[in-house]
C-alpha positions in Angstrom: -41.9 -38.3 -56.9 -38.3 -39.1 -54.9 -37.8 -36.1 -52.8 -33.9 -35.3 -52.6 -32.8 -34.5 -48.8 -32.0 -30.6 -48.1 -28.4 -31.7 -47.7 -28.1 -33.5 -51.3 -30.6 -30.8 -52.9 -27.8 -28.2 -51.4 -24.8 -30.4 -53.1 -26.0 -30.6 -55.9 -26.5 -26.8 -56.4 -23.3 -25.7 -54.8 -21.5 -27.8 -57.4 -23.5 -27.3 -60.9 -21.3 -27.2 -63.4 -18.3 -28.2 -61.2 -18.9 -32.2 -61.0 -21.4 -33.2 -63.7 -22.9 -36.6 -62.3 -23.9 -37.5 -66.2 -23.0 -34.9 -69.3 -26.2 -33.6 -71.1 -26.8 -35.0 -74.4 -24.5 -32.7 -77.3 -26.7 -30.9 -78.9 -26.0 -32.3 -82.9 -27.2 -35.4 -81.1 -30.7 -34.2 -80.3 -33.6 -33.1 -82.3 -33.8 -29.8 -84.0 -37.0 -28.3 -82.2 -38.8 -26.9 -84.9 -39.4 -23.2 -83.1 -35.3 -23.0 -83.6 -35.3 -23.9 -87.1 -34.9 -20.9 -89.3 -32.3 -18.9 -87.3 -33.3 -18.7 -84.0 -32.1 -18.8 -80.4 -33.5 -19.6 -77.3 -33.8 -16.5 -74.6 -33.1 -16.7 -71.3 -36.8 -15.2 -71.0 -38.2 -18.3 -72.8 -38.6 -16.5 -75.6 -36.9 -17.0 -78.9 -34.5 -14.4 -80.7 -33.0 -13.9 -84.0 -29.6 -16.1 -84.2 -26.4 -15.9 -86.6 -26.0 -19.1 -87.3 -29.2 -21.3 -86.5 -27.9 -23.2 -83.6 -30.2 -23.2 -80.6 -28.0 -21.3 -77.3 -29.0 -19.6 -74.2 -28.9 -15.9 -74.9 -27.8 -13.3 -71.6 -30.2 -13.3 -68.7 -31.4 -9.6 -67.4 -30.3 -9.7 -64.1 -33.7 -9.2 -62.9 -35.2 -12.3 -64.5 -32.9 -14.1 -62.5 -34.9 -13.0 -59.1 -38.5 -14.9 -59.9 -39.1 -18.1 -59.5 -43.5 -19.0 -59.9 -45.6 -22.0 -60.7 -44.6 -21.6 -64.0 -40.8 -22.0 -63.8 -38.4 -19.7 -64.3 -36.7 -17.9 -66.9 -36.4 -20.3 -70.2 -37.3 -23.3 -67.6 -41.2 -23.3 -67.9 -43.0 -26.0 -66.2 -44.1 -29.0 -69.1 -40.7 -27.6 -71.1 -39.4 -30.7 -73.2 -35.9 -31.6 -71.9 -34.5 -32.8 -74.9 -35.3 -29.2 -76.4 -33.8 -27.3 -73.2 -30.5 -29.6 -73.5 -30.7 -28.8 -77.6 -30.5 -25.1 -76.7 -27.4 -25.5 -74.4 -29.6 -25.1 -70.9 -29.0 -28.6 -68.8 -25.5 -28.7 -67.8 -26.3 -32.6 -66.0 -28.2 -35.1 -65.4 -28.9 -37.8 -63.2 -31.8 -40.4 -62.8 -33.5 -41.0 -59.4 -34.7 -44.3 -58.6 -38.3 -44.0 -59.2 -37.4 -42.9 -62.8 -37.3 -39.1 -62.3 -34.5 -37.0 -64.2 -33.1 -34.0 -61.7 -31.2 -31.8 -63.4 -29.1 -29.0 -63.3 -28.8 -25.7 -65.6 -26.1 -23.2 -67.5 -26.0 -20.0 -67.7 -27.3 -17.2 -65.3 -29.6 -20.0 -63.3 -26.6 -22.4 -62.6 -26.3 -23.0 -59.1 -29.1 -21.5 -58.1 -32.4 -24.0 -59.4 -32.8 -27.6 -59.6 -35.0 -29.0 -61.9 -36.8 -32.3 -62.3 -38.4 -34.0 -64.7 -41.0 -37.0 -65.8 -41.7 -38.7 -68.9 -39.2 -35.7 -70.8 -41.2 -32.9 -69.4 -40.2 -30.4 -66.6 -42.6 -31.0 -63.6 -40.4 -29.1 -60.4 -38.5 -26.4 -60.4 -37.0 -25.8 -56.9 -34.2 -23.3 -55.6 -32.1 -23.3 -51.8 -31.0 -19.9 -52.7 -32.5 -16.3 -52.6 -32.8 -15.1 -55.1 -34.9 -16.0 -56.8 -38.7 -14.9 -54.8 -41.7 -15.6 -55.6 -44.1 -12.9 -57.5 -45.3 -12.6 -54.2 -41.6 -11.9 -52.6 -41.7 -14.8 -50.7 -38.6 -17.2 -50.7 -35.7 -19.2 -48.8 -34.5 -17.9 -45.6 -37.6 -16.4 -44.6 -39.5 -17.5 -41.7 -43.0 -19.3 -41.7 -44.9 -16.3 -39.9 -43.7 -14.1 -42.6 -45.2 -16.5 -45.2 -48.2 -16.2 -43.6 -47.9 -12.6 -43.7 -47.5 -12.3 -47.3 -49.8 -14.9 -48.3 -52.6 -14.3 -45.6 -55.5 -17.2 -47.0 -53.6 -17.7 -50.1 -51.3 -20.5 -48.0 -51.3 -22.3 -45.1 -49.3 -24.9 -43.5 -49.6 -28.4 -44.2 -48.8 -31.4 -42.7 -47.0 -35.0 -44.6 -49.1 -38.1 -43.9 -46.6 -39.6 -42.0 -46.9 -36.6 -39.4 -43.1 -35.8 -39.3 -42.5 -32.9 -41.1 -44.5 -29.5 -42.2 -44.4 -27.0 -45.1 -46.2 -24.1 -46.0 -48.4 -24.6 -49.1 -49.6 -21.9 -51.7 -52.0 -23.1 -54.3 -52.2 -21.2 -57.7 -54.9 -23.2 -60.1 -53.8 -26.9 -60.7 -50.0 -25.5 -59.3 -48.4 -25.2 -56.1 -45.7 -23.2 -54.9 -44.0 -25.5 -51.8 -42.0 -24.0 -48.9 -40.1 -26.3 -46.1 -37.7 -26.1 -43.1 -34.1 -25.8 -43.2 -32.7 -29.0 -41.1 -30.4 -26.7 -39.0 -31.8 -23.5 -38.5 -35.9 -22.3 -38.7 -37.3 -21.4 -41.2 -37.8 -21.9 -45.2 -34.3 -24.2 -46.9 -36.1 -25.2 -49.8 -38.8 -24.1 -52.5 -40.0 -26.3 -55.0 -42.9 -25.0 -57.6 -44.5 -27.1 -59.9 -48.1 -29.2 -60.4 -49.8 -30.1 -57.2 -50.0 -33.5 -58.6 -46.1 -34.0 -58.1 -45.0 -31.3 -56.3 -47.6 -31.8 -53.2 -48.2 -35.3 -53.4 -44.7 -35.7 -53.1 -44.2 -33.7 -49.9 -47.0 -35.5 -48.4 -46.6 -39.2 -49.2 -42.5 -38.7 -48.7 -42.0 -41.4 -51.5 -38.2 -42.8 -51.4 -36.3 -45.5 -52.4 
């Protein structure tokens, strides 16, 4: 998958909802999902509430849902989520289309400027974050340094190299998932933290496709 530079990645957080590179569909334009039919909204949890008037909407985030980021997602943005259904429910504030086909994305709501997400084929595959919070279930996240990663995860992680030999990141596996932690281009330590299937997520990192 096209890895976004630290410096764009950055950008594009610091200005969610600001400078929308390309509006998310309306949401009478997409498909009625058919877990909203029947009066129900989407929670910032993921889970679904009752609604007043049947139209799929983003519901308030506890504050502490908004700290944990894990190889599932976080909050409503679970890894495999459709993103027609996440832009029906009022959750994708833009869009924009990398080279290679990938849709990044950004979010509304309690998550904006702090997660970007990407997606294949319709279906959430990344969720990263430059900002802390959010940690991992562990309490691992951006800013900290790689010893203390090691720390927390003891045999659980360890740090990994690209196959062109120019850059390093410390990788935790969790089943087919990974959670993915690299340097900052100006000072040491973790900038960035991407979580999602080892199949994108790592393979990315190490064969540093761009366009």
């Amino acid at each position: 998958m096209h890895r976004l530079s630290y410096t764009v990645v950055t950008a594009l957080l610091a200005t969610a909802g600001l400078v929308p590179i390309t509006a998310a569909a309306p949401a009478a334009a997409a498909p009625t999902p058919a877990a909203v039919a029947g009066n129900l909204s989407e929670r910032a949890d993921g889970r679904f509430g009752a609604g007043t008037d049947g139209a799929a909407r983003p519901a308030a985030a506890d504050p502490d849902e908004v700290r944990l980021i894990s190889v599932r997602g976080a909050g409503p943005f679970r890894i495999g989520a459709d993103l027609a259904r996440l832009s029906a429910a009022g959750l994708i504030d833009w869009m924009a289309t990398g080279c290679d086909g990938t849709v990044h994305a950004g979010v509304t709501g309690a998550w904006a400027g702090k997660i970007l997400l990407a997606f294949r084929d319709g279906r959430l595959v990344e969720v990263g974050t430059a900002t802390a919070p959010p940690r991992t279930p562990a309490g691992a996240g951006v800013g900290m340094s790689f010893a203390a990663l090691e720390e927390i995860y003891g045999p659980r992680g360890s740090m990994i190299r690209n196959d062109a030999g120019d850059a390093s990141a410390y990788l935790v596996r969790v089943g087919s998932r990974v959670e993915l932690f690299t340097g900052h281009p100006i000072r040491p330590g973790v900038g960035y933290l991407q979580v999602g299937p080892a199949s994108v997520v790592e393979r990315g990192f190490r064969e540093g496709r761009s366009c």
